[in-house]
N, C-alpha and C positions, 0 to 999 in steps of 0.2 A: 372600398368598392368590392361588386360581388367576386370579380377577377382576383382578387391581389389574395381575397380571403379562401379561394379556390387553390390557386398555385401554392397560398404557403402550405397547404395539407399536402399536395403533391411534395412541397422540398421538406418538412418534416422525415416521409418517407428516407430525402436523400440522407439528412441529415442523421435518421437513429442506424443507420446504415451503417458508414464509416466513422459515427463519433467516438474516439478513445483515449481515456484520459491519459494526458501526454506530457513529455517535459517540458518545461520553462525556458525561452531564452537560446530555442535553437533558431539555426540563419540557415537559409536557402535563398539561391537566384529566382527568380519570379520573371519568367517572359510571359507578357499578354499577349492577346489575338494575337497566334502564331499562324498563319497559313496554312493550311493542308491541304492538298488537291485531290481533287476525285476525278472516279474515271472519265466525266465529263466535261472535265473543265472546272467545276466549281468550285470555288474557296469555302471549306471551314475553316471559322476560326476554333482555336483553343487555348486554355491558359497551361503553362508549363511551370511545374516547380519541381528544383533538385536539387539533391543536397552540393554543397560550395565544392566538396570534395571531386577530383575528377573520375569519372565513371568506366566503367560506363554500371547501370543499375537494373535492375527488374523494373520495372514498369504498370503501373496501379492506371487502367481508362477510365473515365467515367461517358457517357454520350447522352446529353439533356437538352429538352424544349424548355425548360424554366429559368435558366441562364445559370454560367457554370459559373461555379466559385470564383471566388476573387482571392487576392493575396493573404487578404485579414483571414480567410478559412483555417480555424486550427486544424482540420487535418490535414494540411497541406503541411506545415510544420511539425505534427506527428509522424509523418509516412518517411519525408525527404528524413528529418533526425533519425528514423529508425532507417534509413540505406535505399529508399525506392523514389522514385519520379511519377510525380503526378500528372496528368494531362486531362483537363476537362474541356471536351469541347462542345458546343452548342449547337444544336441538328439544325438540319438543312433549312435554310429560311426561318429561324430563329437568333434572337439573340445580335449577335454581329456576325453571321455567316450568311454570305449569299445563298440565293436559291428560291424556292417558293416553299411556305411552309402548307405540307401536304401529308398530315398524320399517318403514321408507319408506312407508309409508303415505299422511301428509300431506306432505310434503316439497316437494311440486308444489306443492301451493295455498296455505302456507307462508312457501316460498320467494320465490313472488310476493307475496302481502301484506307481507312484510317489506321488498323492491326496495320498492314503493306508500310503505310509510310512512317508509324512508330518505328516500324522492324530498321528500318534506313536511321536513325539518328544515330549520331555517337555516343549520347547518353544512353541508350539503348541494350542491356547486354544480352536480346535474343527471347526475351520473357517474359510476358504479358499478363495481368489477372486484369477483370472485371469486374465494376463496383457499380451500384445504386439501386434505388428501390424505387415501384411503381412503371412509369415509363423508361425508364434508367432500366428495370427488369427487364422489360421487354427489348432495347435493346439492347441487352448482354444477347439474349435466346435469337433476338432475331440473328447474330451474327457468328451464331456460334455453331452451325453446323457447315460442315466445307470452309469450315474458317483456316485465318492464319496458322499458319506448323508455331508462329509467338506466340500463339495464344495458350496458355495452360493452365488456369481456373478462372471459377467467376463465380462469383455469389449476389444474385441476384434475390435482390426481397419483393416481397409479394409483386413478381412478376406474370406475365402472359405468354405465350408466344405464337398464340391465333388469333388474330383479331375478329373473325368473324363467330366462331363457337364459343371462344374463349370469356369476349367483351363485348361485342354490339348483340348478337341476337343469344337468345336460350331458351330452349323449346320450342322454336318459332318464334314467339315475340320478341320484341326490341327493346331494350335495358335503354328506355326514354330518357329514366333522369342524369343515369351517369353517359351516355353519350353524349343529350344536348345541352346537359349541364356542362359538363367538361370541354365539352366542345366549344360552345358559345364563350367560357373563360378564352381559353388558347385560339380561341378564331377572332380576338382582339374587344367583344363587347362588350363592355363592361353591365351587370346587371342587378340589384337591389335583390335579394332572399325572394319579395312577392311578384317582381317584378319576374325573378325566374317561374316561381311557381305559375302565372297568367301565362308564359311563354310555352307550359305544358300541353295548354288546354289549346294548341291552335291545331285546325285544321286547315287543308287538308297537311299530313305528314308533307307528303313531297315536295312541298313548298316551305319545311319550318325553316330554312337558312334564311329565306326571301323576306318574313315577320320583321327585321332591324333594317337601324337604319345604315348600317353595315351588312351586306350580304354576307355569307358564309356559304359557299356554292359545296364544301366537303359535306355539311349537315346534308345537305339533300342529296348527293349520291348517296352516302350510308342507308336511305330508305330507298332509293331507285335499284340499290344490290341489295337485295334481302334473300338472296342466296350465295350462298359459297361459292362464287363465280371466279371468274380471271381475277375481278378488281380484289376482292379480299384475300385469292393466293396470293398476289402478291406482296398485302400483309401481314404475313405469316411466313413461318417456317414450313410449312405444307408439308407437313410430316414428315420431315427430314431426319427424323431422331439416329437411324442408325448413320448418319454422317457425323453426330457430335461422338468429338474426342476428349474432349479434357475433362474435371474433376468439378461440378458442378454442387452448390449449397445453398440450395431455395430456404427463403425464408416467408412465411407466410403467416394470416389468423382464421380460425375459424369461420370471423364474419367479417374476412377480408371481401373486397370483391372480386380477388381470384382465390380463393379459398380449394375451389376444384383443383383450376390450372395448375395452382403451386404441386400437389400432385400429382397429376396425370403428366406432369412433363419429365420428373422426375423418373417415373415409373415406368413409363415407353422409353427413355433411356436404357432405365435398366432391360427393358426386355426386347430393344432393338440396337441398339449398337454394335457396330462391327467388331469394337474392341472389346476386348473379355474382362479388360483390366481398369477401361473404365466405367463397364456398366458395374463394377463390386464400388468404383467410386463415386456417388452419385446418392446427395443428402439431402433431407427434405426436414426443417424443424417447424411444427406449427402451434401456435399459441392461442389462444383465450382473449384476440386480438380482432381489431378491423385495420382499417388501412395504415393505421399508425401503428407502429410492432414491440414489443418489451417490456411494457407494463402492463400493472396489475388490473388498473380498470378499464371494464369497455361498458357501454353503454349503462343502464343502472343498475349493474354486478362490480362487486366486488372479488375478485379468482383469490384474494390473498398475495403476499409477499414474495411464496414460491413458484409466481406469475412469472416474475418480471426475470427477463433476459436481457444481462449486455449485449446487445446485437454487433455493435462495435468490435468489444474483446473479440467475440466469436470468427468475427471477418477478418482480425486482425491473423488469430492461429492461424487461419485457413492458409492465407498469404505467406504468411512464414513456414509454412511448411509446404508447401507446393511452389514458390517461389523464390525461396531462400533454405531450403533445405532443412528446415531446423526442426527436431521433434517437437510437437506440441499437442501432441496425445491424438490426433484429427482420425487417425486411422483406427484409435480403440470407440469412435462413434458408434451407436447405433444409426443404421440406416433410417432411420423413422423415430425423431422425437416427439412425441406427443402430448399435449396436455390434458387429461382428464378433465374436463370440466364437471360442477358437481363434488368429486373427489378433488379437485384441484391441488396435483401432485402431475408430474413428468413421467413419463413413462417410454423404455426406448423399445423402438419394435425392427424386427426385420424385412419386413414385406407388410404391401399394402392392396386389397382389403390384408386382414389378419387371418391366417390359415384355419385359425381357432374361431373363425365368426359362423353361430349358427343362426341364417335368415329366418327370422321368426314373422308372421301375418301376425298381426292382428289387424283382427274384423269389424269393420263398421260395423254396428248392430242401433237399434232403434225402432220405435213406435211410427215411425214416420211426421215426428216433429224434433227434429235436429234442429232446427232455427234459433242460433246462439246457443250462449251457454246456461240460458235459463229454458231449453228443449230439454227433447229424452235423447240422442245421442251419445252412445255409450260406446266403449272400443272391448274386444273379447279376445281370449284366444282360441274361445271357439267358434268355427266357421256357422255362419248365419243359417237359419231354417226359410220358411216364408215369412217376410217382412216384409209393411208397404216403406212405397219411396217415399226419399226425403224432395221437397221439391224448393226450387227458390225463383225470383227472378233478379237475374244480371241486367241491370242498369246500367250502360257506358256513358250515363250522366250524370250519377252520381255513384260513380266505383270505392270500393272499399282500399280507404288510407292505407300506405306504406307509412309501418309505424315499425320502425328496427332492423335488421337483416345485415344482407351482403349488400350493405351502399357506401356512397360516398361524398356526391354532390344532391341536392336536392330533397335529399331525407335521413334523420336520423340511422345510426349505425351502432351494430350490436342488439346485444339482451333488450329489449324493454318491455315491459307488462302489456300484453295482449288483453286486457280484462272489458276496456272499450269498443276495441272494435269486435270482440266476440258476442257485444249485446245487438247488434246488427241482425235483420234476420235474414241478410242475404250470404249470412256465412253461419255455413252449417259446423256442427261442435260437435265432437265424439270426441267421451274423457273416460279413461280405464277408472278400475277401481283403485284405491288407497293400497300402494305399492307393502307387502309384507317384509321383503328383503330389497336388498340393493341390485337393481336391474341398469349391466353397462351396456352403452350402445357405443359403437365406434366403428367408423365404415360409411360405406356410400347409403344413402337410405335411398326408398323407392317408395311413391302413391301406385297402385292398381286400382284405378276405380272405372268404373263401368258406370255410365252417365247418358240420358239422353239432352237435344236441345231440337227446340224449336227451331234455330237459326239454323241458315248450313255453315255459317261457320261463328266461332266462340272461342272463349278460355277457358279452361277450365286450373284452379292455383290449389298446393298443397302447404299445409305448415306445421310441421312437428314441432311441441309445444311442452315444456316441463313446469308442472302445475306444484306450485310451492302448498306445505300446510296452510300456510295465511291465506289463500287463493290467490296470490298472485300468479300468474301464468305468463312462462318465459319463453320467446321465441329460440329454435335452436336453429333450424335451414328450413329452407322452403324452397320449393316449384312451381314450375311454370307451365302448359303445354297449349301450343295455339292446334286446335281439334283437325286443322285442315293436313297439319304432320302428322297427325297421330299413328300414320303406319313408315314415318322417320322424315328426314329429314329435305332429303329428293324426292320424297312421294307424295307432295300437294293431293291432298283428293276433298272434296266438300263433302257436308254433311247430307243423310237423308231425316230429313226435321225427322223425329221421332221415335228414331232407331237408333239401339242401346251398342254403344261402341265402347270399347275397352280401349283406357288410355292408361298409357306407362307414362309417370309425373316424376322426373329425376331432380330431387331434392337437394342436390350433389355432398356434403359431404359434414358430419360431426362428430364430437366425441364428449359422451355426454351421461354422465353418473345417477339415472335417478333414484335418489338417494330412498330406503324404506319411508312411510310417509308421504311421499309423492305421487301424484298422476299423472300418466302418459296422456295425452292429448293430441287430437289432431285437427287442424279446420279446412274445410273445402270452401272456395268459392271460387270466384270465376274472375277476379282482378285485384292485382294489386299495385298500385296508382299511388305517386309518378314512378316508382322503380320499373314498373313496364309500361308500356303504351296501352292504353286500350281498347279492346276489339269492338269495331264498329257492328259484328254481328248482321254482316252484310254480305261477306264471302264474296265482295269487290275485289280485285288486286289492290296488294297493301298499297297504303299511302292515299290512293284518291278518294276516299270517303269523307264530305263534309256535314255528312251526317249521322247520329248516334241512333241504334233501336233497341232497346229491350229484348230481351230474349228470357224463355222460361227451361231452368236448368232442371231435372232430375235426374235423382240419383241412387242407384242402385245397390241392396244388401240383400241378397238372397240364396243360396245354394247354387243357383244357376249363375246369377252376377254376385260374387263374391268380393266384394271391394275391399280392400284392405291396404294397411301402412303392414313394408317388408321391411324389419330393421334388423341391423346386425347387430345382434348381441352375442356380446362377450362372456363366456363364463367366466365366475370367480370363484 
């Protein structure tokens, strides 16, 4: 079922997390659904395992909607043999815990009642770390600021800890496929590959819960708040950063679907914390990866050998040295492990962006037939003369495929050859010349294009693309921006049909080698389907539109509208 084949990628996540290879033949007590109370009354359950010996120990949480390990789990046998206690417990209305299950919702208040009643065991002795990846990430982040004085690390992999910026919207649009993809798994439907992909295409939004024959009443708030309102503070950390204290080890991949967040939360630590001593502690490793973390391949790339990372070992030092005292080299880290992609080789940094990144434009330039990659769209590092626009029309009936990216449910994830849908003529193609040296990009990338529309409101999507000698053309990150933010995220304003607006397209984040012989490339167009919803081009309030219209996109390269990809590049 499409369910089961959903969650196992979520507990993949848990599993390359904590897996380390362990001794043979160790024994621990094993208590199932242990009770935990919360401030309201309500039972979680959780499984307990600790070594025979009497304690009391450090303490390893996990908190999961996918159901927490069982006895057979070898790392429960790895952690208790190496001197610690494990407790996994199952979120609120999950699993065998009462409650209602109501995604990130309670996870804050939660998360801390559970640290409170660890800290009361006698197995207990006062010392708490945090473990798992995905939603397991998110609740490390969600509870980890004003948390427990037990709590003292956590290594959270490719985690979140805003769900409104973070995961359901970006740019303004709504990430369709991994919310009601994910959602629809964990809101109990079970659904067939095409069966999801039909469940895409319903309108109106506001209604997609109501589409089964199981309602899912969360699916349609998540489109009734489609602003940063009360409902999504409260799931999220609402920029708490300077209340976290302890010693934090994101792990993330490039075309994770928090690829961003893995950093940005790292980094507003580091430059919001109250404490001195844990914003110098505070590590961010990212990989050559999607939602699954430590090896070599992602989508149809191969990174090499010097890919793959034990994520395990890695989590294992962490814990023994912030937990159990013991050196394990943690503190000679670079704050910022990075993978080259391209070069694919590691590389450690101290700060993020890199001090050393000089943001370079390059210039849309063209005859005013960009239309695929059999147009004149070319990219410069000279800024444009007078040139006519490139024009297309966005169709939101037949939108251009999500083929690669930052996914996870609903569409392929990672690299994959762009070479099809660039024959499209509703995606416009600007490709540099045949690279003479080796140009590194690494850092947050940005679209400035300057773009009219017919509609008053639109998308407009950016995708920085690394074009191989053989011509295949690899995706690296992409953006989104719904035209009606265009001047942020509070400041809804529609469009005037016909007038050249300047849109900032935040591509969020790569690092990416192209290698001499290569072409930088970029594509514009106006959707990318199912990874976002989209736009009725109606400049309706979201959600109630039953109906699709065409809209006629141009787009701008002139001296006065200067359109351009700002990439950071790294000298070498």
């Amino acid at each position: 079922m499409y369910r089961y084949r959903t969650t196992i990628i979520f507990r993949l996540a848990v599993a390359v997390c904590l897996s380390v290879t362990h001794a043979a033949c160790a024994t621990f007590v094993f208590e199932e659904d242990v009770p935990v109370p919360m401030r309201d009354g309500t039972q979680l359950m959780a499984n307990v395992a600790r070594p025979e010996a009497e304690g009391p120990y450090p303490v390893i949480l996990m908190r999961t909607p996918y159901g927490k390990p069982g006895k057979d789990n070898g790392d429960m046998e790895r952690y208790t043999a190496a001197g610690y206690v494990m407790v996994a417990q199952d979120c609120r209305g999950t699993g065998t815990s009462e409650g209602v299950w109501d995604p990130f919702a309670y996870d804050v208040q939660d998360g801390l009642d559970t640290q409170e009643w660890v800290g009361t065991q006698p197995w207990c002795n006062g010392t708490i770390g945090t473990a798992g990846g995905s939603y397991l990430g998110w609740t490390q982040w969600a509870s980890a600021p004003g948390a427990s004085p037990l709590l003292k690390c956590a290594v959270p992999v490719v985690p979140f800890g805003e769900a409104f910026p973070g995961l359901a919207y970006y740019g303004g649009a709504f990430q369709l496929a991994l919310l009601m993809g994910w959602g629809t798994a964990v809101g109990g439907v079970n659904l067939q590959p095409n069966q999801l992909q039909e469940s895409f295409l319903h309108l109106p939004l506001q209604t997609y819960g109501d589409q089964f024959e199981k309602p899912i009443p969360f699916l349609n708030d998540w489109i009734a708040h489609n602003t940063n309102d009360a409902y999504w503070k409260q799931r999220g950390i609402d920029g708490r950063y300077d209340e976290v204290r302890i010693p934090i080890l994101n792990i993330g991949g490039w075309y994770d679907i928090f690829s961003k967040p893995v950093i940005d939360l790292v980094d507003n630590v580091r430059e919001q914390s109250e404490d001195r001593l844990i914003r110098r502690n505070q590590y961010v490793i990212v990989g050559p990866w999607a939602h699954g973390v430590g090896g070599q391949n992602c989508g149809d790339l191969d990174f090499g050998p010097e890919a793959k990372r034990d994520i395990g070992d890695l989590q294992f030092q962490w814990f023994e040295y912030w937990l159990q005292g013991k050196e394990t080299g943690v503190e000679d880290w670079p704050a910022y492990q990075l993978f080259i992609m391209g070069e694919n080789r590691w590389r450690g940094e101290n700060e993020w962006p890199l001090k050393r990144t000089q943001y370079t434009p390059m210039y849309l330039r063209g005859g005013g037939k960009a239309n695929s990659s059999q147009g004149d769209g070319t990219l410069s590092l000279e800024p444009p003369g007078e040139e006519p626009a490139d024009v297309f029309t966005y169709d939101p009936e037949n939108p251009v495929p999500t083929v690669g990216g930052n996914n996870l449910v609903g569409a392929k994830a990672g690299p994959y050859d762009q070479s099809e849908v660039e024959l499209r003529d509703d995606v416009l193609v600007y490709t540099g010349e045949v690279l003479a040296e080796d140009l590194e990009v690494t850092g947050p990338v940005t679209m400035v294009l300057y773009a009219a529309s017919t509609a008053p409101d639109t998308d407009f999507t950016a995708k920085l693309v690394d074009v191989h000698p053989d011509g295949r053309a690899f995706n690296l990150c992409d953006g989104i921006l719904r035209a009606r933010y265009r001047k942020g995220p509070e400041a809804a304003e529609p469009l005037t049909p016909g007038t050249v607006e300047k849109y900032e397209i935040d591509l969020w984040v790569t690092s990416n080698l192209f290698k001499a012989g290569h072409r930088v490339r970029v594509e514009i167009s106006s959707s990318n389907f199912p990874r976002f919803d989209r736009n009725p081009n109606s400049g309706l309030p979201f959600g109630t539109d039953t109906e699709l219209h065409p809209a006629t996109q141009t787009v701008y390269h002139t001296a006065q509208y200067p359109s351009h990809m700002l990439l950071p590049v790294i000298p070498r």
